[in-house]
Legacy VTK file of the C-alpha trace (Angstrom):
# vtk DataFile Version 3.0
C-alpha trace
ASCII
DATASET POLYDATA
POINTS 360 float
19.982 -80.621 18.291
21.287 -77.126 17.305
18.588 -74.240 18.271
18.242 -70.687 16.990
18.076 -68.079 19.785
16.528 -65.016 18.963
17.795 -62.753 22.342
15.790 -59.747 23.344
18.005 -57.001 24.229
15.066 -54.268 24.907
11.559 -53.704 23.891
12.248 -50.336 23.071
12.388 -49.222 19.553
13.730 -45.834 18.392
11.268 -45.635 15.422
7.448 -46.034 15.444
6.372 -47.449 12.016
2.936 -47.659 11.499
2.221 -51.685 11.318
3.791 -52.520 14.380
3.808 -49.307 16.091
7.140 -49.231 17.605
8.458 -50.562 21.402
6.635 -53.194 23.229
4.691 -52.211 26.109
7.241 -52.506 28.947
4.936 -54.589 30.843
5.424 -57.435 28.336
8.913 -56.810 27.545
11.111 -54.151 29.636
13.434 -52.468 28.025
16.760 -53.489 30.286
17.596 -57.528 30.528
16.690 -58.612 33.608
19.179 -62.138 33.919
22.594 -62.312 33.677
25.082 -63.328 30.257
25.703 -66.588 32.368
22.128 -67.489 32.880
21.743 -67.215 28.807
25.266 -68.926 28.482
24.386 -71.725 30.703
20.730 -72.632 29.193
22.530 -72.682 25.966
25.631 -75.110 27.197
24.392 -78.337 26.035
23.688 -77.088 22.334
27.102 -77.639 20.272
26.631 -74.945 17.636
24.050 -72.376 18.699
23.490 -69.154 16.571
21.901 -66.018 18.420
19.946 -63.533 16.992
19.753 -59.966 18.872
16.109 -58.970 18.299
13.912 -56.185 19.986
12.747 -53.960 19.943
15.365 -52.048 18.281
18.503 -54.435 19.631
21.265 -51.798 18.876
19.841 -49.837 21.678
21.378 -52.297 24.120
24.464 -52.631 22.559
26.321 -53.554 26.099
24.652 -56.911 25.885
25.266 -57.448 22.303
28.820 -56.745 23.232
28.710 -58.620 26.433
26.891 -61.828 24.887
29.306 -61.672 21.575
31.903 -61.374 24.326
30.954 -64.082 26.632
29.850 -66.562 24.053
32.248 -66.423 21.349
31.384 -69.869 19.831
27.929 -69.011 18.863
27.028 -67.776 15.133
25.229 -64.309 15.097
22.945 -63.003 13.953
20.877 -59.674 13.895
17.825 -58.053 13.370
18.130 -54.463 13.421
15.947 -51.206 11.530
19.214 -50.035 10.355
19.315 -46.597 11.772
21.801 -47.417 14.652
24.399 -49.715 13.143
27.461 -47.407 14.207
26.582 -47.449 17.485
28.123 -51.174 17.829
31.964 -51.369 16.831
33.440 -52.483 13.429
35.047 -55.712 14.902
31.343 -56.951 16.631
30.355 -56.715 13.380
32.440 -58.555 11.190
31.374 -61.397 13.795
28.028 -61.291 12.650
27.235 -63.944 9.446
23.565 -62.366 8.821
22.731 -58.953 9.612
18.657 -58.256 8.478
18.177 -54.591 7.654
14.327 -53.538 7.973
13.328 -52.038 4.439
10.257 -52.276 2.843
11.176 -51.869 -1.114
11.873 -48.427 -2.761
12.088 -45.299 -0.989
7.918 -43.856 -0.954
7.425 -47.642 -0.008
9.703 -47.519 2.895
9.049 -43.750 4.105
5.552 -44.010 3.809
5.311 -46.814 6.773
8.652 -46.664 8.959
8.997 -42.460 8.421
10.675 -39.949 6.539
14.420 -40.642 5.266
14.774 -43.812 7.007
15.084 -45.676 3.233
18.560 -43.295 2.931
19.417 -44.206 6.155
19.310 -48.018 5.634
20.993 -47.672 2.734
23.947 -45.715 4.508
23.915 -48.422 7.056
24.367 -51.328 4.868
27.050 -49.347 2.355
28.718 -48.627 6.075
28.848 -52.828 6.685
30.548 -53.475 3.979
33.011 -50.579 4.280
34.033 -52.044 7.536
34.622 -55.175 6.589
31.221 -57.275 7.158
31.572 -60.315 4.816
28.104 -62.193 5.480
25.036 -62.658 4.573
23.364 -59.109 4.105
19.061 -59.604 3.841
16.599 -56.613 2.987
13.686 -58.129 5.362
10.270 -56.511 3.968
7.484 -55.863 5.422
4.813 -55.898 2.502
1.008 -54.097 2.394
-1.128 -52.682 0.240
1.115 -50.136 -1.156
3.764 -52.323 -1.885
4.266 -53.227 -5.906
5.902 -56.746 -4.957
7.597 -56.806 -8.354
8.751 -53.644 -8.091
9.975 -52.950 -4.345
11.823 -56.813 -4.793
13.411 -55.938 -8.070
14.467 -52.162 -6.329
16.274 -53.449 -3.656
17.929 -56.450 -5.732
18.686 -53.867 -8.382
20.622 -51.919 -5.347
23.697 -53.998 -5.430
24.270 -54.331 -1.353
21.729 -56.765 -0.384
23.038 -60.540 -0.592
18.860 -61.703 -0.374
15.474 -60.404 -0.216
12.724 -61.806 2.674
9.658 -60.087 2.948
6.628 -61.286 5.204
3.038 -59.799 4.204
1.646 -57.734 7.074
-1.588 -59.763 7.805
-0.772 -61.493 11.422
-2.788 -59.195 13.496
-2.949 -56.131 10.681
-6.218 -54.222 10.173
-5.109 -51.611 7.702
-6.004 -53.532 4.542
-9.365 -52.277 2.325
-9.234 -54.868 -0.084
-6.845 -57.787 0.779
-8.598 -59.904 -1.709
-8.475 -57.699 -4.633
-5.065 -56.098 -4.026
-3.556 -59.941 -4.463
-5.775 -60.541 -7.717
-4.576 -57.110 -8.955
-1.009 -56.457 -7.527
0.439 -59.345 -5.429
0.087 -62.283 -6.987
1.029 -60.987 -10.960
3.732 -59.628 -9.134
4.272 -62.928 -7.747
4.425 -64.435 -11.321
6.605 -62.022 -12.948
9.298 -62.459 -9.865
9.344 -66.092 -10.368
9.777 -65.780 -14.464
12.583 -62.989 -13.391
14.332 -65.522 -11.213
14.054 -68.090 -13.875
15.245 -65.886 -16.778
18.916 -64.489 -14.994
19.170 -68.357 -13.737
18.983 -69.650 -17.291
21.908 -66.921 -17.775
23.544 -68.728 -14.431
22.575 -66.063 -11.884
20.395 -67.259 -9.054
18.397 -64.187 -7.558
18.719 -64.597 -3.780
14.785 -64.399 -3.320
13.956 -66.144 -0.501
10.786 -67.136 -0.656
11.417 -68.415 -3.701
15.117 -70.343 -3.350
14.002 -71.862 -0.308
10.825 -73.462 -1.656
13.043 -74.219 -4.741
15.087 -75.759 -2.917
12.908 -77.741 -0.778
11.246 -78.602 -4.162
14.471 -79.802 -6.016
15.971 -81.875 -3.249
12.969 -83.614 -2.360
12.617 -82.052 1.008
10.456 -81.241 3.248
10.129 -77.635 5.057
10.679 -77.638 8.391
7.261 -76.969 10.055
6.584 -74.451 10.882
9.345 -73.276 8.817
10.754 -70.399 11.062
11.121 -73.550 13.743
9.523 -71.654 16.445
8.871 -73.601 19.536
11.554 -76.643 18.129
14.287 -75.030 16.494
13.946 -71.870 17.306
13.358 -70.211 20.887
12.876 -66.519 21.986
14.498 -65.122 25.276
12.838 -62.078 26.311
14.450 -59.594 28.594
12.953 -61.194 31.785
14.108 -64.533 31.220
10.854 -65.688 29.796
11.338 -68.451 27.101
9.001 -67.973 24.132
7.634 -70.222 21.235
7.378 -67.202 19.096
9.228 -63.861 19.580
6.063 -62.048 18.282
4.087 -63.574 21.121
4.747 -61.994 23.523
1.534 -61.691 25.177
0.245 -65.198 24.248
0.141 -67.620 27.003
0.427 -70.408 25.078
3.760 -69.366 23.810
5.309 -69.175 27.394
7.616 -72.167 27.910
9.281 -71.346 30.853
12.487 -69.330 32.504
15.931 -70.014 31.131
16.598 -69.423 35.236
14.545 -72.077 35.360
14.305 -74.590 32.881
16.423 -76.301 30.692
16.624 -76.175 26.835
15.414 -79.456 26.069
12.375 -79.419 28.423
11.101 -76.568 25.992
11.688 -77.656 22.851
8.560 -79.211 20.659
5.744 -78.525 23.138
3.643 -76.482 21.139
3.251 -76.896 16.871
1.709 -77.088 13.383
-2.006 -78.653 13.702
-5.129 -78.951 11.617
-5.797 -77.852 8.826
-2.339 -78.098 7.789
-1.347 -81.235 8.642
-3.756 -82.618 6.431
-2.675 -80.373 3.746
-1.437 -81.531 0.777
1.040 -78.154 0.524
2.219 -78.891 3.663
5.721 -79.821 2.612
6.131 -76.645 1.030
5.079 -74.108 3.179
5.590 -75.737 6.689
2.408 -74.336 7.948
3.701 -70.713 7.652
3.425 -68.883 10.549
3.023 -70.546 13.944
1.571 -67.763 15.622
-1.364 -66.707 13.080
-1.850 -70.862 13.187
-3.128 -70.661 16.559
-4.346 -66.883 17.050
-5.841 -66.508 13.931
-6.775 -63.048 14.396
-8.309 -62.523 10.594
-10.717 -65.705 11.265
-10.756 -69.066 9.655
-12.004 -67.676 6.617
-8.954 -64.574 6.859
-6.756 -68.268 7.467
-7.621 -69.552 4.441
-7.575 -66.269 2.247
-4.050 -65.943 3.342
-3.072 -69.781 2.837
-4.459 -69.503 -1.144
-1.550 -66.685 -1.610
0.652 -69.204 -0.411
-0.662 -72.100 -2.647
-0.404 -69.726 -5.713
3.175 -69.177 -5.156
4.260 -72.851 -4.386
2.315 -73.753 -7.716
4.084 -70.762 -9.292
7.015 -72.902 -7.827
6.064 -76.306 -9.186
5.563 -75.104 -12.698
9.201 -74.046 -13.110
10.889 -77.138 -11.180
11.582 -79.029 -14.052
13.455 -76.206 -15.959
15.249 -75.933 -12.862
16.384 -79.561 -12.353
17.184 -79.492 -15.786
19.694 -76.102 -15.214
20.704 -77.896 -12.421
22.012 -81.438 -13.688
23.695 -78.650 -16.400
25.621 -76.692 -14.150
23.846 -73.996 -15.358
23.044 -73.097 -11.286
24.248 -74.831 -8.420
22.324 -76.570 -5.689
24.690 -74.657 -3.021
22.643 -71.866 -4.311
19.495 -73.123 -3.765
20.481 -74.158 0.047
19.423 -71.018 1.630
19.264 -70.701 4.082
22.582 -72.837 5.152
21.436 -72.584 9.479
18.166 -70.894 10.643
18.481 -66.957 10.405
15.459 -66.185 11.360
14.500 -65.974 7.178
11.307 -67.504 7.499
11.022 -68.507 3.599
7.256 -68.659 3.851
5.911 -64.934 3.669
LINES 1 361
360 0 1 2 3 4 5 6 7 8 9 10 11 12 13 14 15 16 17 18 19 20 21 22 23 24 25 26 27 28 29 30 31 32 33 34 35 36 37 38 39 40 41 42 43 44 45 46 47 48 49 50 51 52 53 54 55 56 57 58 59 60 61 62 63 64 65 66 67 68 69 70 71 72 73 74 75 76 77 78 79 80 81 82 83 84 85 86 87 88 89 90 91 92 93 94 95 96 97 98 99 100 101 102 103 104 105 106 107 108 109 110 111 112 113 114 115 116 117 118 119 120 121 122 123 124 125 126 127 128 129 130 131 132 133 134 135 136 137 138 139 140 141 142 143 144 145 146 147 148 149 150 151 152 153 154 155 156 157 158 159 160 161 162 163 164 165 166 167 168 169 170 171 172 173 174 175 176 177 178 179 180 181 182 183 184 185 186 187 188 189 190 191 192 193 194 195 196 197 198 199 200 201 202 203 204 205 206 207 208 209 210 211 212 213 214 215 216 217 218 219 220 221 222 223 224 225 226 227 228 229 230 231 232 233 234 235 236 237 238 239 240 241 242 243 244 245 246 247 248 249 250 251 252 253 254 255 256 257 258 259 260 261 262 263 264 265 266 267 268 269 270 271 272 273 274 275 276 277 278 279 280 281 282 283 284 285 286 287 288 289 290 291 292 293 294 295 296 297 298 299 300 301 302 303 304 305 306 307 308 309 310 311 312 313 314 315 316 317 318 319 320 321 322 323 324 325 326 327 328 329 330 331 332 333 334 335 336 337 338 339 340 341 342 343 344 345 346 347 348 349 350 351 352 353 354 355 356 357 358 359
């Protein structure tokens, strides 16, 4: 079994936006790595085609172990999540290496400002034009983080509209969030028209042959059309996907950080496949009839559930609206399909787990 590594290179961050409020206490991650590149490479030995994601924290602000990992383990694929504002610090030849680089923006430019500070939009902009100066040929993402300012219509549509980003991701900030007035009414009145009129957008350039790289939507789509099933939960945390924090500590979830039931072991320690699978998906889910679509969403809200059972549910009815949003248009998109109209390479997205988590 291949395994996504998401690789903690500090737990520092060099911005402070407001719904995650920048570095990790250093407590529960420290900012330097604390094992050695052939600790990682060893734990990872017996997978034949790992991909690594650098992940922080800010990762660019360790950029010796993203050279020294990238260096030492040249068979991996890699992959990066980084806030943008750092990406010359880390060579032009690491970088055409990379096959998915996710740039932190939030939609247009009051959208992003507003939350992760003032000119970081024109920065991440400069950042990705910069990539693809130098010669990076992947898979460029805007990953969004969406709230109750955000116009999902609008902020998805800006950054398509762009011309530099490859897809869109976004995941809505309700995990552990308590910013939002009216959660309930903001979806009734913003999120989930917005919701509609993206999936008629998507289906009106594909009838014209041009599939939108909107991940939420492709990757349900394409669950949908090939009679799949989402991988649950769909990020693969704690199966197909582990995090490595700086101290060794092997993680279910790179969010939990602080979660006990997350903690899986050392890679010092242990060995990859007496990790994998021990924690998952339960009720209600399983019983769910939307399970196949949406995988359980996120693993770590699943078992925290920080907004309640009832905040659960309100959250899991968004999700439901857009997988039925989904459903209404599969037909027209089989039918565009057996055409040739669109291709179902198109609709494979994502090809190997890049930490897009398709559910928002």
């Amino acid at each position: 079994m291949t395994v996504l590594y998401i690789v903690f290179t500090t737990g520092r961050c060099n911005l402070k936006c407001e719904y995650c409020g920048g570095s990790f206490p250093e407590s529960l991650v420290p900012y330097e790595v604390k094992y050695g590149v052939d600790d990682l490479k060893r734990f990872i030995s017996d997978d034949p085609a790992p991909t690594i994601c650098f992940y922080g924290g800010e990762p660019l602000l360790n950029r010796n172990f993203i050279r020294s990992v990238m260096d030492e383990i040249p068979r991996a694929r890699f992959v990066i999540q980084t806030n943008g504002t750092l990406v010359r610090r880390l060579e032009p030849e690491y970088w055409r290496r990379f096959e998915t680089v996710l740039l932190s923006i939030d939609g247009r430019q009051e959208v992003t400002d507003h939350y992760r500070g003032s000119g970081v939009y024109r920065r991440v902009l400069e950042a990705a034009r910069w990539l693809r100066l130098n010669g990076f040929r992947g898979d460029l993402v805007a990953r969004m983080t969406v709230t109750e300012i955000t116009d999902i219509y609008l902020d998805v549509k800006h950054l398509l509209e762009l011309g530099l980003f490859d897809h869109v991701h976004w995941q809505l900030d309700v995990v552990w969030s308590n910013r939002w007035r009216d959660f309930d009414g903001w979806c009734e009145r913003s999120y989930l028209p917005g919701l509609k009129r993206l999936i008629n957008l998507w289906l009106d350039e594909a009838e014209r042959g041009i599939v939108l790289g909107i991940v939420p939507i492709i990757g349900v789509l394409g669950a949908m059309v090939k009679g799949e099933r989402l991988d649950c939960p769909p990020c693969g945390a704690g199966k197909t996907s582990l995090a490595i924090s700086t101290d060794g500590t092997i993680l279910a979830c790179p969010i939990a950080v602080d979660a006990r039931w997350a903690r899986l072991g050392n890679i010092i320690e242990d060995s990859r496949l007496k990790v994998v699978g021990k924690v998952g998906i339960g009720e209600p889910c399983l019983s769910c009839t939307y399970l196949k679509y949406c995988g359980g969403r996120c693993l770590y809200s699943h078992i925290e559930r920080l907004w309640g059972e009832d905040g659960f549910r309100r959250v899991c009815r968004v999700t439901i609206k857009l997988i039925e949003g989904l459903l209404e248009i599969k037909g027209r998109v089989i039918e565009l399909l057996r055409g040739g109209t669109i291709s179902l390479k198109e609709l494979s997205y994502p090809p190997f787990n890049n930490t897009t988590e398709i559910i928002p």
